[in-house]
Each structure stands twice: as structure tokens, then as C-alpha cells.
C-alpha positions as a Markdown table, in Angstrom:
| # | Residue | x | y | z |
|---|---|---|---|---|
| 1 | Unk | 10.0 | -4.2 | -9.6 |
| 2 | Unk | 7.3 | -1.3 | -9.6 |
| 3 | Unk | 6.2 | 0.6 | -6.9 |
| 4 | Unk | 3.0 | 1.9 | -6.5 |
| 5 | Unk | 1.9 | 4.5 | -4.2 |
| 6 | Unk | -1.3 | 5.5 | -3.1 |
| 7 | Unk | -2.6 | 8.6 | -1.1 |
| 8 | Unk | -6.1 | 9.1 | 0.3 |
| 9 | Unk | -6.7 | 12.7 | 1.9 |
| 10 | Unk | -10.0 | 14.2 | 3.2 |
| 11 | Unk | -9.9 | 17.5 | 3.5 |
| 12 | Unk | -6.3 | 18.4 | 3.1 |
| 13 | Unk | -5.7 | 15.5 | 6.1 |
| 14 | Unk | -3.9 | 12.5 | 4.3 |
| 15 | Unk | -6.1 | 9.4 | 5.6 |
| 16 | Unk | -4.1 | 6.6 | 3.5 |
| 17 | Unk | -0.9 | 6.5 | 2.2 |
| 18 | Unk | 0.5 | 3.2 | 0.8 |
| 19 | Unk | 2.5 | 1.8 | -1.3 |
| 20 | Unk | 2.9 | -1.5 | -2.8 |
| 21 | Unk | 5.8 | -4.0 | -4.4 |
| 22 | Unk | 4.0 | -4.9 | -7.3 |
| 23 | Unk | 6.0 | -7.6 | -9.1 |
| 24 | Unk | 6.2 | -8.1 | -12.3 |
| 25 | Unk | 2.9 | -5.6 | -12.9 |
| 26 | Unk | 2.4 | -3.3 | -15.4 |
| 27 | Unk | -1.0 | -2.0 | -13.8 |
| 28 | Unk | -1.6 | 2.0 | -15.2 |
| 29 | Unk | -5.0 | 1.3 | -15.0 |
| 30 | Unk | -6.4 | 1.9 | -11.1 |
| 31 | Unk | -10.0 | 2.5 | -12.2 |
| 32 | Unk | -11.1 | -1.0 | -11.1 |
| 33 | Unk | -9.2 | -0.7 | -7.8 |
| 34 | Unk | -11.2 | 3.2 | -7.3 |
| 35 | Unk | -14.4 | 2.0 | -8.3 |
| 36 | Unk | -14.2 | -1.2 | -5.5 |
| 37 | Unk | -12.9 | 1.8 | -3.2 |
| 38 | Unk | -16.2 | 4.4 | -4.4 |
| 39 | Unk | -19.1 | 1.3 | -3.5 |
| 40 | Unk | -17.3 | 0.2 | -0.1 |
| 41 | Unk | -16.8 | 4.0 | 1.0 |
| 42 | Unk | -20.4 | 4.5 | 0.4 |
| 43 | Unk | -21.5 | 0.9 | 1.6 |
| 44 | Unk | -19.6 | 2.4 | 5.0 |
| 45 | Unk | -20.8 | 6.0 | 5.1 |
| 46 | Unk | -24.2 | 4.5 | 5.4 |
| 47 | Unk | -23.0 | 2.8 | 8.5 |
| 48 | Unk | -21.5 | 5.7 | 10.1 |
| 49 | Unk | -24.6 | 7.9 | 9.7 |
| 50 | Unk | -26.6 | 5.1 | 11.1 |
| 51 | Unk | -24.0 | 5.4 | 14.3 |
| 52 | Unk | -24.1 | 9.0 | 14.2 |
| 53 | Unk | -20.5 | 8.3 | 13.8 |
| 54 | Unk | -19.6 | 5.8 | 16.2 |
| 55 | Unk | -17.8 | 3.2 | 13.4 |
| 56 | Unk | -15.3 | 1.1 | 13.4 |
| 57 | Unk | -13.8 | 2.5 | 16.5 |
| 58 | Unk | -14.7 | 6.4 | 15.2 |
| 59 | Unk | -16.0 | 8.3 | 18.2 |
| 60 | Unk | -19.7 | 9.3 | 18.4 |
| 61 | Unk | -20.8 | 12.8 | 17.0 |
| 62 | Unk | -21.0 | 14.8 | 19.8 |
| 63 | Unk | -24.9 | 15.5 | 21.2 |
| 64 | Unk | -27.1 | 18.6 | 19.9 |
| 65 | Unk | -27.5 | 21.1 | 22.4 |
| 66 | Unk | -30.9 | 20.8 | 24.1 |
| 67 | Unk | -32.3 | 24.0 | 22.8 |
| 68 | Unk | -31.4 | 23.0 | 19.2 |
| 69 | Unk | -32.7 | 19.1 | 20.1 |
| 70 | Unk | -35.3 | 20.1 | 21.6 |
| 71 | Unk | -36.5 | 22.5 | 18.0 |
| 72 | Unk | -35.4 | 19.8 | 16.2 |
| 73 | Unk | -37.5 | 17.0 | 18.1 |
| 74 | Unk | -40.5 | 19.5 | 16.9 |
| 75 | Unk | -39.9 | 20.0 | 13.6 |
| 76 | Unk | -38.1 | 16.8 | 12.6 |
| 77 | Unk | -38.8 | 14.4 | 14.5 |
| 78 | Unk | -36.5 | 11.1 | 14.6 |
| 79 | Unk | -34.2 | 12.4 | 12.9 |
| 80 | Unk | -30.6 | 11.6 | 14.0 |
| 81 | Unk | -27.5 | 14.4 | 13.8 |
| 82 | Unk | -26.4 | 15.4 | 10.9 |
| 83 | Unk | -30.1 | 13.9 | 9.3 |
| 84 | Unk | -32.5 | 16.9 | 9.5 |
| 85 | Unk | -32.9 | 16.7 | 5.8 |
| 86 | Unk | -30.8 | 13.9 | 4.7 |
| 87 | Unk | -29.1 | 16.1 | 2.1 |
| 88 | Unk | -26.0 | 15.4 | 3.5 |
| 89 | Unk | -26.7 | 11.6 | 4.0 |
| 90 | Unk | -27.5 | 10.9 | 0.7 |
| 91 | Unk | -25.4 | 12.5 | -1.0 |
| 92 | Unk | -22.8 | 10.5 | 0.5 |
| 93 | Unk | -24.2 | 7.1 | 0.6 |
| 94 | Unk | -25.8 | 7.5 | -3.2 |
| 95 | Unk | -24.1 | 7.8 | -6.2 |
| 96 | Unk | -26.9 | 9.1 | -8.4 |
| 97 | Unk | -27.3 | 12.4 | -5.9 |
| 98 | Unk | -27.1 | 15.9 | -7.5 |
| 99 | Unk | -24.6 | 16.3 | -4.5 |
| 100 | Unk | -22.5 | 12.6 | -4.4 |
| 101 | Unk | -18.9 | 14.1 | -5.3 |
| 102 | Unk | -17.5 | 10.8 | -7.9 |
| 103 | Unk | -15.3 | 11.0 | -10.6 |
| 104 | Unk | -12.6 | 7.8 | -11.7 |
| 105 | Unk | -9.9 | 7.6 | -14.1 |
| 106 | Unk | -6.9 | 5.3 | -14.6 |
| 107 | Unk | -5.3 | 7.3 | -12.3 |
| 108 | Unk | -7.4 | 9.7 | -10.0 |
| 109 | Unk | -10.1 | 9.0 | -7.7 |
| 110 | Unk | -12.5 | 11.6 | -6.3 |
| 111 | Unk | -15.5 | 10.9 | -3.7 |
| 112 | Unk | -17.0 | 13.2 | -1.1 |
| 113 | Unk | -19.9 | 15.5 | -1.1 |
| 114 | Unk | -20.8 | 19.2 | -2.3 |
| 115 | Unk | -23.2 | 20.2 | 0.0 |
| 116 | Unk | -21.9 | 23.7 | 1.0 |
| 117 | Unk | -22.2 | 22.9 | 5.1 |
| 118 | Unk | -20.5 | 19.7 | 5.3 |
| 119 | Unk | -17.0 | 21.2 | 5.5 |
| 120 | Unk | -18.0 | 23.2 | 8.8 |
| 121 | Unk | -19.1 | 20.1 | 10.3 |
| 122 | Unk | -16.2 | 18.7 | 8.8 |
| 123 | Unk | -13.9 | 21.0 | 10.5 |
| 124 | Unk | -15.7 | 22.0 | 13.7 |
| 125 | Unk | -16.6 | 25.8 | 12.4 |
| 126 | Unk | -19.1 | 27.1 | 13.9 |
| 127 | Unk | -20.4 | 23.9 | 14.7 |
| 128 | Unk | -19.5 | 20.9 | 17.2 |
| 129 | Unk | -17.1 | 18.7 | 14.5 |
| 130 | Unk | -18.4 | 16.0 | 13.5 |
| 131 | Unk | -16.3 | 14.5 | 11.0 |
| 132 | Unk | -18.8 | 12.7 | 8.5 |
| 133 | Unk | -15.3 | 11.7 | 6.3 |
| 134 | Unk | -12.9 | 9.7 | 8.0 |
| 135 | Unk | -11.2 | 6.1 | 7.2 |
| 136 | Unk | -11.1 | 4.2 | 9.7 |
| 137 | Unk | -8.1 | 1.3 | 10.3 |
| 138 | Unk | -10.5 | -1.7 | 8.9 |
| 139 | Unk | -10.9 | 0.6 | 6.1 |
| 140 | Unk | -7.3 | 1.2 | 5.3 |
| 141 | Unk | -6.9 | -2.5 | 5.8 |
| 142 | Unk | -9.4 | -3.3 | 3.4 |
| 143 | Unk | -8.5 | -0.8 | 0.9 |
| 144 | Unk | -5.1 | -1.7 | 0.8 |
| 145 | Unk | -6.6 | -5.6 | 0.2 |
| 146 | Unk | -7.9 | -4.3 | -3.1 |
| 147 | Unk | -5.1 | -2.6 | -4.4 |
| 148 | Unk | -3.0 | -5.6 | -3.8 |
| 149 | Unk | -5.1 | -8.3 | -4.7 |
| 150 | Unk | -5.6 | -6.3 | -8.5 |
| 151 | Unk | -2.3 | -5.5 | -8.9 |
| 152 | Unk | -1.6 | -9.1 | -8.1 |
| 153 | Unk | -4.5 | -10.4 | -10.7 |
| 154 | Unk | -3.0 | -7.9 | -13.3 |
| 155 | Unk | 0.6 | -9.2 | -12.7 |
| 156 | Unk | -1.0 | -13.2 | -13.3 |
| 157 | Unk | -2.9 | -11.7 | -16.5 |
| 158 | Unk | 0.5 | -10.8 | -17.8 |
| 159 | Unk | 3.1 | -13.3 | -16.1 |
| 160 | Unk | 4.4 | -16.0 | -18.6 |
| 161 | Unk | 5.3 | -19.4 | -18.0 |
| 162 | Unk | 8.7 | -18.2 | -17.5 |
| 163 | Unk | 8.0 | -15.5 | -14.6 |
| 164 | Unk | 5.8 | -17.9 | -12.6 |
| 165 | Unk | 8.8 | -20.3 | -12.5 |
| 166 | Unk | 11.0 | -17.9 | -11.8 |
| 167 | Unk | 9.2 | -16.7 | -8.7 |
């Protein structure tokens, strides 16, 4: 019997850490499992900006101070926090932006952003946090259906007759 382990940190904070029986699998191949995880992290990310945080049982970003709303009401009007230029926005929720973080391999999974101010929001430097990265339990819960459901099709690929009995 394998076991598999899986850790998912933002920022240095471990979000996800898991690890799973996998019977009978040989899986050394997680791209499929990172690549389900890199469309439903966006798919959510979207979600979160459009809640200004308040996801899945996240708390809402704290409010702009009125000076800074009331300059930003001005000069950008509708936008939401953390929107003024939907740098940071997109280049979380699209995986063709200059800033979308992304990279896969069999073993290795990478998502996030590079815009240089999102770690102060990220952290509360400077700024009110806001934490624009954060998995919520539904997340985990889901994520951890992936991973189990593929190592479970990979061990079924390359059961035999004789292991399916034998279970």
C-alpha cells in the first residue's frame, strides 16, 4: 500500500495537507490531479473577488477608509476592493495573464500571482489584510475528492482480474 501526501501552502502558511491510502496505485503522475486543482482555484478566485472575500465562510475584506473610498469613488468608480485596476483580479482568475503564477509537472504544482502588491495585502503590511489566497474547507474537501477519485481511476487502469477479486 502507497501513501501519498499532499501539501498546499500560500504564503509559507500550509493550507492543505493530506494524505491518501492509495491501493494498489502506482500514480507518479499528479499532473492531471494539479491541472483539475489550477481551473477550480481559479473558477473560485473569481468568486471571492466578486464577494470581496466573503466565500465559503472567508470573512469579508475589511472596508476602505472613507478618504481613500471616497478618491477612489472619483477616479474609479464601481470598482470593488482590491479591483481599482483589476491587475490583481485577473491575474488570478486568468491563466493567459502576464501575471497568473502556473506551472505543473508530475510532481509540483504552482499557482498564485506576481503582481509585486499582493503579498502586502496578503500579509496585512501596510495595508488592512485582505487575504486574496486562502482555501477554504469546501475547497480542501473538494480537492481532496480529486486526488482520490484519480488515484482511484489509476489504481482500476492498472488492477488485474486478480486484484479486483482480491479486494
Amino acid at each position: 500500500m502507497a501513501r501519498v501526501d499532499m501539501d498546499f501552502e500560500v504564503d509559507g502558511e500550509k493550507q492543505l495537507s493530506r494524505f491518501f491510502e492509495a491501493t494498489g496505485s502506482d500514480l507518479k503522475d499528479f499532473s492531471n490531479i494539479f491541472k483539475a486543482w489550477g481551473k477550480d482555484f481559479r473558477e473560485r478566485q473569481h468568486s471571492v473577488f466578486r464577494s470581496e472575500g466573503a466565500f465559503e465562510g472567508r470573512q469579508r475584506w475589511q472596508e476602505l477608509s472613507p478618504a481613500y473610498k471616497d478618491w477612489k469613488d472619483i477616479y474609479y468608480p464601481g470598482a470593488n476592493i482590491l479591483e481599482r485596476t483589476r491587475r490583481l483580479w485577473d491575474s488570478l482568475v486568468s491563466e493567459g495573464d502576464p501575471d497568473h503564477v502556473y506551472s505543473v509537472s508530475k510532481n509540483e504544482f504552482k499557482i498564485g500571482t506576481s503582481v509585486p502588491y499582493a503579498i502586502f495585502h496578503q500579509r496585512g503590511q501596510g495595508v488592512p489584510q485582505r487575504k486574496v489566497i486562502q482555501l477554504t474547507e469546501p475547497q480542501r474537501t473538494d480537492w481532496t475528492q480529486i486526488c482520490r477519485k484519480e488515484v482511484w481511476e489509476n489504481a482500476q487502469k492498472n488492477a488485474n482480474i486478480y486484484d479486483i477479486r482480491k479486494r
